[in-house]
TORVO-618066 format. One line per field, with one value per atom (N, C-alpha, C): residue in three letters; residue number from 1; z negated, y, x negated; chain. Coordinates in nm, 3 decimals. Each point is the difference from the previous one (the first is absolute). Example, Ala and Ser with C-alpha at 12.3 -4.5 7.8 and 13.67 -1.06 7.14 Angstrom:
BEGIN
type = (ALA ALA ALA SER SER SER)
seq = (1 1 1 2 2 2)
Z = (-0.780 0.000 0.000 0.072 -0.006 -0.073)
Y = (-0.569 0.119 0.120 0.105 0.119 0.109)
X = (-1.319 0.089 -0.090 0.035 -0.082 0.077)
mol = (A A A A A A)
This chain:
BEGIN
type = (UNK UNK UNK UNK UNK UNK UNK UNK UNK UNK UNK UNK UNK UNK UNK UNK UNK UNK UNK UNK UNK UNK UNK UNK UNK UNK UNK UNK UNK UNK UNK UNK UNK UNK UNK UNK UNK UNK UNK UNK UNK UNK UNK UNK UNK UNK UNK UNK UNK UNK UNK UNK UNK UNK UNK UNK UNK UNK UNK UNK UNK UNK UNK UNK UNK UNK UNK UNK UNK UNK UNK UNK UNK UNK UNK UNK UNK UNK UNK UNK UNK UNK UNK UNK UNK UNK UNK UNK UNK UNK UNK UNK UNK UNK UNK UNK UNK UNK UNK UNK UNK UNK UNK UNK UNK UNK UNK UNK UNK UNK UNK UNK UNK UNK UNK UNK UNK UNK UNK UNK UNK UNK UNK UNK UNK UNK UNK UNK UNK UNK UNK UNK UNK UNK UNK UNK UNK UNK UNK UNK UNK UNK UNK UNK UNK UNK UNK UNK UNK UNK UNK UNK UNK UNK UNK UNK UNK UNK UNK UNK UNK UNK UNK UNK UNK UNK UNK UNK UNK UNK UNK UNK UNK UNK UNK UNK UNK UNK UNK UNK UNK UNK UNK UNK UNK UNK UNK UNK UNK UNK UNK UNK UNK UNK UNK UNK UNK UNK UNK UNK UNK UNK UNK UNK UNK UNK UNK UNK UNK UNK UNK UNK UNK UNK UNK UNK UNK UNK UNK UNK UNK UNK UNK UNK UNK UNK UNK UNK UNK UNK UNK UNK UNK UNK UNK UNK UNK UNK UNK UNK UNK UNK UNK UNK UNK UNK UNK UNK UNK UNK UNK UNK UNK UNK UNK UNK UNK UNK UNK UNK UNK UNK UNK UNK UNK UNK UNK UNK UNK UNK UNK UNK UNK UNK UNK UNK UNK UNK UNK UNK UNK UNK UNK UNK UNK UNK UNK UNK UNK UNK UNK UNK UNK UNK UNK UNK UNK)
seq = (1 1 1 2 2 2 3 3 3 4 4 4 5 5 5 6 6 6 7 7 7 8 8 8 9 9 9 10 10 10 11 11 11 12 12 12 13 13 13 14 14 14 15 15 15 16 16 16 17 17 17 18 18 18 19 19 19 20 20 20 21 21 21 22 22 22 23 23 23 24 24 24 25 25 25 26 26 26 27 27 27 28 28 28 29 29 29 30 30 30 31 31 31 32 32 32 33 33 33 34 34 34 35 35 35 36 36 36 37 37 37 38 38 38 39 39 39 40 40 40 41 41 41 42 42 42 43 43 43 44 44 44 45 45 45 46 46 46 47 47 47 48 48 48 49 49 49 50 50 50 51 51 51 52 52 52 53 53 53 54 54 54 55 55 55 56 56 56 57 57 57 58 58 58 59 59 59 60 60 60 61 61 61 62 62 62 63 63 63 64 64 64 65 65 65 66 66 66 67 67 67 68 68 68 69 69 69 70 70 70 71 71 71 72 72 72 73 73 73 74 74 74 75 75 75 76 76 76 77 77 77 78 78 78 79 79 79 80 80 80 81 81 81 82 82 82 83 83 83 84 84 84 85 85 85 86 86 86 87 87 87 88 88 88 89 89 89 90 90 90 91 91 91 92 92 92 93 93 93 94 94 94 95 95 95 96 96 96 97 97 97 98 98 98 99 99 99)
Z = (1.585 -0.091 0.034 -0.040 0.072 -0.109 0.041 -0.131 -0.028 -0.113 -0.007 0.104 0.066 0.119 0.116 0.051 0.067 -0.045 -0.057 -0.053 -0.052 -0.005 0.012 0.108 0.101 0.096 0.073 0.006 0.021 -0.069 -0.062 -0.069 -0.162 0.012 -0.151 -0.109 -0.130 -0.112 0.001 -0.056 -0.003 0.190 0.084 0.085 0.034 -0.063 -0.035 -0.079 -0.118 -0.028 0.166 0.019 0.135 0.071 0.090 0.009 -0.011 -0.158 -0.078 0.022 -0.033 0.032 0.159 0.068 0.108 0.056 -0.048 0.019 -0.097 -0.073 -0.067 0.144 -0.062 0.038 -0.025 0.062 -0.027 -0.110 -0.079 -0.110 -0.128 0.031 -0.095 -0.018 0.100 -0.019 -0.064 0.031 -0.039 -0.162 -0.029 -0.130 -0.104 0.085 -0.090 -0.021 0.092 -0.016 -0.094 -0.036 -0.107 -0.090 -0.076 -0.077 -0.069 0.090 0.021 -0.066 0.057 -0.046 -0.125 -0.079 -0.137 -0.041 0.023 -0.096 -0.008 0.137 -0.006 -0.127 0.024 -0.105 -0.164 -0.002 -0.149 -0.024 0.092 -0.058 -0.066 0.143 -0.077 -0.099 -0.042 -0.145 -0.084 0.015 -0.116 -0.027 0.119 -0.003 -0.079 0.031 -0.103 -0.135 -0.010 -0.158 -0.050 0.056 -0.038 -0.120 -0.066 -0.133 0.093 0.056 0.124 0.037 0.004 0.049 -0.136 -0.067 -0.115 -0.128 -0.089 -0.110 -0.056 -0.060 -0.096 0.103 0.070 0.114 -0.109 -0.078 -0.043 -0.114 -0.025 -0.111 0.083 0.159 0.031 0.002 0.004 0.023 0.133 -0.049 0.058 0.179 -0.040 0.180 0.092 -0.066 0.030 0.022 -0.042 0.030 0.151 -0.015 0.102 0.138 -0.033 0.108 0.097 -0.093 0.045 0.077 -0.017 0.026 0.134 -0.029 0.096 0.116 -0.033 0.120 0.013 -0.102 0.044 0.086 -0.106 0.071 0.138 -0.015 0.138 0.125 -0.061 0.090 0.051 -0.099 0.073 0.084 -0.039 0.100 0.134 0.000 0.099 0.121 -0.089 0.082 0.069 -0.057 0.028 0.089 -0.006 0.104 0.158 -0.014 0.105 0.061 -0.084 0.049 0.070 -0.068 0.031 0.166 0.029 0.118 0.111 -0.047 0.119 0.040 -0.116 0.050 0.081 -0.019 0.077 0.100 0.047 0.164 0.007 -0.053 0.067 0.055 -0.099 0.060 0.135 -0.041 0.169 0.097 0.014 0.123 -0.003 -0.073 0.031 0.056 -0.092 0.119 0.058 0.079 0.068 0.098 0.015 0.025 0.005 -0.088 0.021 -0.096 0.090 -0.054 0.005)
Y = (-0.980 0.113 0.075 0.143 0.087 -0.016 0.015 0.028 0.140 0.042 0.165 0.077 -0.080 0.035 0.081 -0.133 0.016 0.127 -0.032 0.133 0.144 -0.009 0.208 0.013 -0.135 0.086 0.007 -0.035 0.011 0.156 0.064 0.091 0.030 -0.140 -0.054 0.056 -0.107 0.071 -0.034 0.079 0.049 0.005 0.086 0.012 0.110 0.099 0.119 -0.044 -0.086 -0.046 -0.118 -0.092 -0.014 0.068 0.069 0.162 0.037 0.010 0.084 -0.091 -0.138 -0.111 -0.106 0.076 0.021 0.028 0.113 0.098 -0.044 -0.137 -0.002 -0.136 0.017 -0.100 -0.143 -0.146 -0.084 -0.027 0.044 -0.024 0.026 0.138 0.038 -0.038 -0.060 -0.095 -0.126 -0.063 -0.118 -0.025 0.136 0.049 0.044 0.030 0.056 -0.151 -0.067 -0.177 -0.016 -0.019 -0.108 0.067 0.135 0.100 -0.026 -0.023 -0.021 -0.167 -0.057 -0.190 0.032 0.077 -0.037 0.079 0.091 0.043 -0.068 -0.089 -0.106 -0.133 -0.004 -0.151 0.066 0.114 0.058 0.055 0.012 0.019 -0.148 -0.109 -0.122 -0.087 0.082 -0.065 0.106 0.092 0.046 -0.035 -0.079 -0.040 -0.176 -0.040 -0.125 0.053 0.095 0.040 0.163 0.036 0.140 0.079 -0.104 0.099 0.007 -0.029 0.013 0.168 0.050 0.146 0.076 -0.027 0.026 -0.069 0.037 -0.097 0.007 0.076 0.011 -0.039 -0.124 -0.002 -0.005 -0.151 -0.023 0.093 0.103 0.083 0.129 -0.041 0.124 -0.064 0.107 -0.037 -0.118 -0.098 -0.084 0.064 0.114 0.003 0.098 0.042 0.061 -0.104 -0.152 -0.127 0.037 -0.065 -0.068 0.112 0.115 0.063 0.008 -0.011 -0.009 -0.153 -0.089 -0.159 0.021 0.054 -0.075 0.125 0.140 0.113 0.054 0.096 0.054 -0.098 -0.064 -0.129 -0.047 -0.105 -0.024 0.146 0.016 0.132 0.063 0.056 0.021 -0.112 -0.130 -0.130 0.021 0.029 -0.016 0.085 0.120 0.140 -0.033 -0.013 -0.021 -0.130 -0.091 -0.087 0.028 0.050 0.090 0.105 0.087 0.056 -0.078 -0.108 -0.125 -0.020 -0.043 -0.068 0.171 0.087 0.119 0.026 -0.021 -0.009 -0.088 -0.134 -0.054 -0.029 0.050 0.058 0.083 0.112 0.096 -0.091 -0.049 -0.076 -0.089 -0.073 -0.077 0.128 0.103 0.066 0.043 0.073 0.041 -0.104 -0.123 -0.136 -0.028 0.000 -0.093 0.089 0.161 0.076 -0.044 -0.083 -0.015 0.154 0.003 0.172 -0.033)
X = (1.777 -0.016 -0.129 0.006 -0.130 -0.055 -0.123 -0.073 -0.103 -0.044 -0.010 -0.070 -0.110 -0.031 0.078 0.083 0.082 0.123 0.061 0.078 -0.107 -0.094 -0.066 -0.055 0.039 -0.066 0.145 0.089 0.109 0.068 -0.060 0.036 0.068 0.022 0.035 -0.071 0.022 -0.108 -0.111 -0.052 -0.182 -0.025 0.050 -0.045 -0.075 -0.019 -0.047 -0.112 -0.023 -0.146 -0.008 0.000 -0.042 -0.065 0.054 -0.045 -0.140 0.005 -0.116 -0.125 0.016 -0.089 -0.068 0.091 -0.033 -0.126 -0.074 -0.059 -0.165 0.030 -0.108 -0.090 -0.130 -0.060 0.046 -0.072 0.038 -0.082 -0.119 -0.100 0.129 0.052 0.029 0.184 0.026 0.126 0.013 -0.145 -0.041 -0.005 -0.067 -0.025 0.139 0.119 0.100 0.110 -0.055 0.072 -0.011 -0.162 -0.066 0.064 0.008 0.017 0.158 0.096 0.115 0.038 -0.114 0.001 -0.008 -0.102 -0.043 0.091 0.105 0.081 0.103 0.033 0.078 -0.015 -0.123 -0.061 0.011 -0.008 -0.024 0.171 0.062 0.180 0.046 -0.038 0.043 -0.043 -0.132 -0.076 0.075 0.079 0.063 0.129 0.083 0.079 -0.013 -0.055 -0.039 -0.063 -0.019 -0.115 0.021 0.104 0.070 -0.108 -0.078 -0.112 -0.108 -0.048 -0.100 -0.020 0.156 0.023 -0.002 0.105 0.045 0.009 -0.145 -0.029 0.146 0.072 0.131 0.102 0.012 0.086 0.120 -0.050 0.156 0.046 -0.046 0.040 0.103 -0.011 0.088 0.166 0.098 0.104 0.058 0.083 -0.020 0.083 0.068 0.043 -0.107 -0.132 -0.088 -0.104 0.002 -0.063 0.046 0.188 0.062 -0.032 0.007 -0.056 -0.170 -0.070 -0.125 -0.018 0.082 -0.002 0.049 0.105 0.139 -0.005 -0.026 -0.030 -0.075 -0.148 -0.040 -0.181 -0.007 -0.115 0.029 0.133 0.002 0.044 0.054 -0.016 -0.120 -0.102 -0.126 -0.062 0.044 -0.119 0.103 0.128 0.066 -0.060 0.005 -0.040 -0.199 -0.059 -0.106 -0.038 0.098 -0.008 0.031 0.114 0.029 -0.094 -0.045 -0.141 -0.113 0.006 -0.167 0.082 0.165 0.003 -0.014 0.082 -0.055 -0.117 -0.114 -0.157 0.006 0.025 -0.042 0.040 0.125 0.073 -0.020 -0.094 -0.116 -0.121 -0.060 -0.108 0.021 0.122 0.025 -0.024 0.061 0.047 -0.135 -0.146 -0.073 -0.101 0.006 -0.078 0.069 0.126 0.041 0.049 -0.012 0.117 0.162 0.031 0.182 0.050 0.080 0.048 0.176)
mol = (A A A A A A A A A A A A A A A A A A A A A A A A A A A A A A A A A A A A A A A A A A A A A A A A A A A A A A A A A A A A A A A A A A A A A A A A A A A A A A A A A A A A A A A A A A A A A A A A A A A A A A A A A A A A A A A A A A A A A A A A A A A A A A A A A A A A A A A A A A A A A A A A A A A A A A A A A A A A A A A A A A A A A A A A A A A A A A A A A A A A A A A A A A A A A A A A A A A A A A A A A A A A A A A A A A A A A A A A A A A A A A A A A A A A A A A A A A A A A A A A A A A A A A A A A A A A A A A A A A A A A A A A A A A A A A A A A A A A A A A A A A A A A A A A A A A A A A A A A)
């Protein structure tokens, strides 16, 4: 299986941000990782503690729970993980030149 790397630079999705990140330094790649980690660590502390995000969690409708649980959370950690691995098959190819 590819993984997001591999597929934008393949032309796949997010290959056009690829692309865009390309073009940054390695300081400031390094920098959009970490950035990327902690929004990772702070989706899945809301996913264990949903009032963390939203004091009135359990006062919302419960398929407006089931959504924030079940798609739009993991969905953002999904998406942003995928971002963390294209950085860092930018970073290989700029230390390592593998292109």
């Amino acid at each position: 299986m590819s993984n997001a790397y591999e597929v934008a630079k393949a032309g796949g999705k997010y290959s056009g941000w690829l692309k865009q990140q390309r073009i940054l330094p390695v300081h400031l790649l390094e920098k959009a990782i970490r950035s990327f980690e902690k929004l990772i660590a702070e989706h899945e502390s809301w996913l264990e503690d949903p009032a963390r995000k939203i004091p009135d969690f359990y006062c919302l409708h419960l398929n407006q729970q089931k959504h924030l649980l079940e798609k739009h959370w993991p969905d953002d950690i999904q998406r942003n993980r995928d971002y963390v691995t294209i950085l860092k098959g930018i970073l290989q190819e700029k230390r390592h030149g593998d292109e």
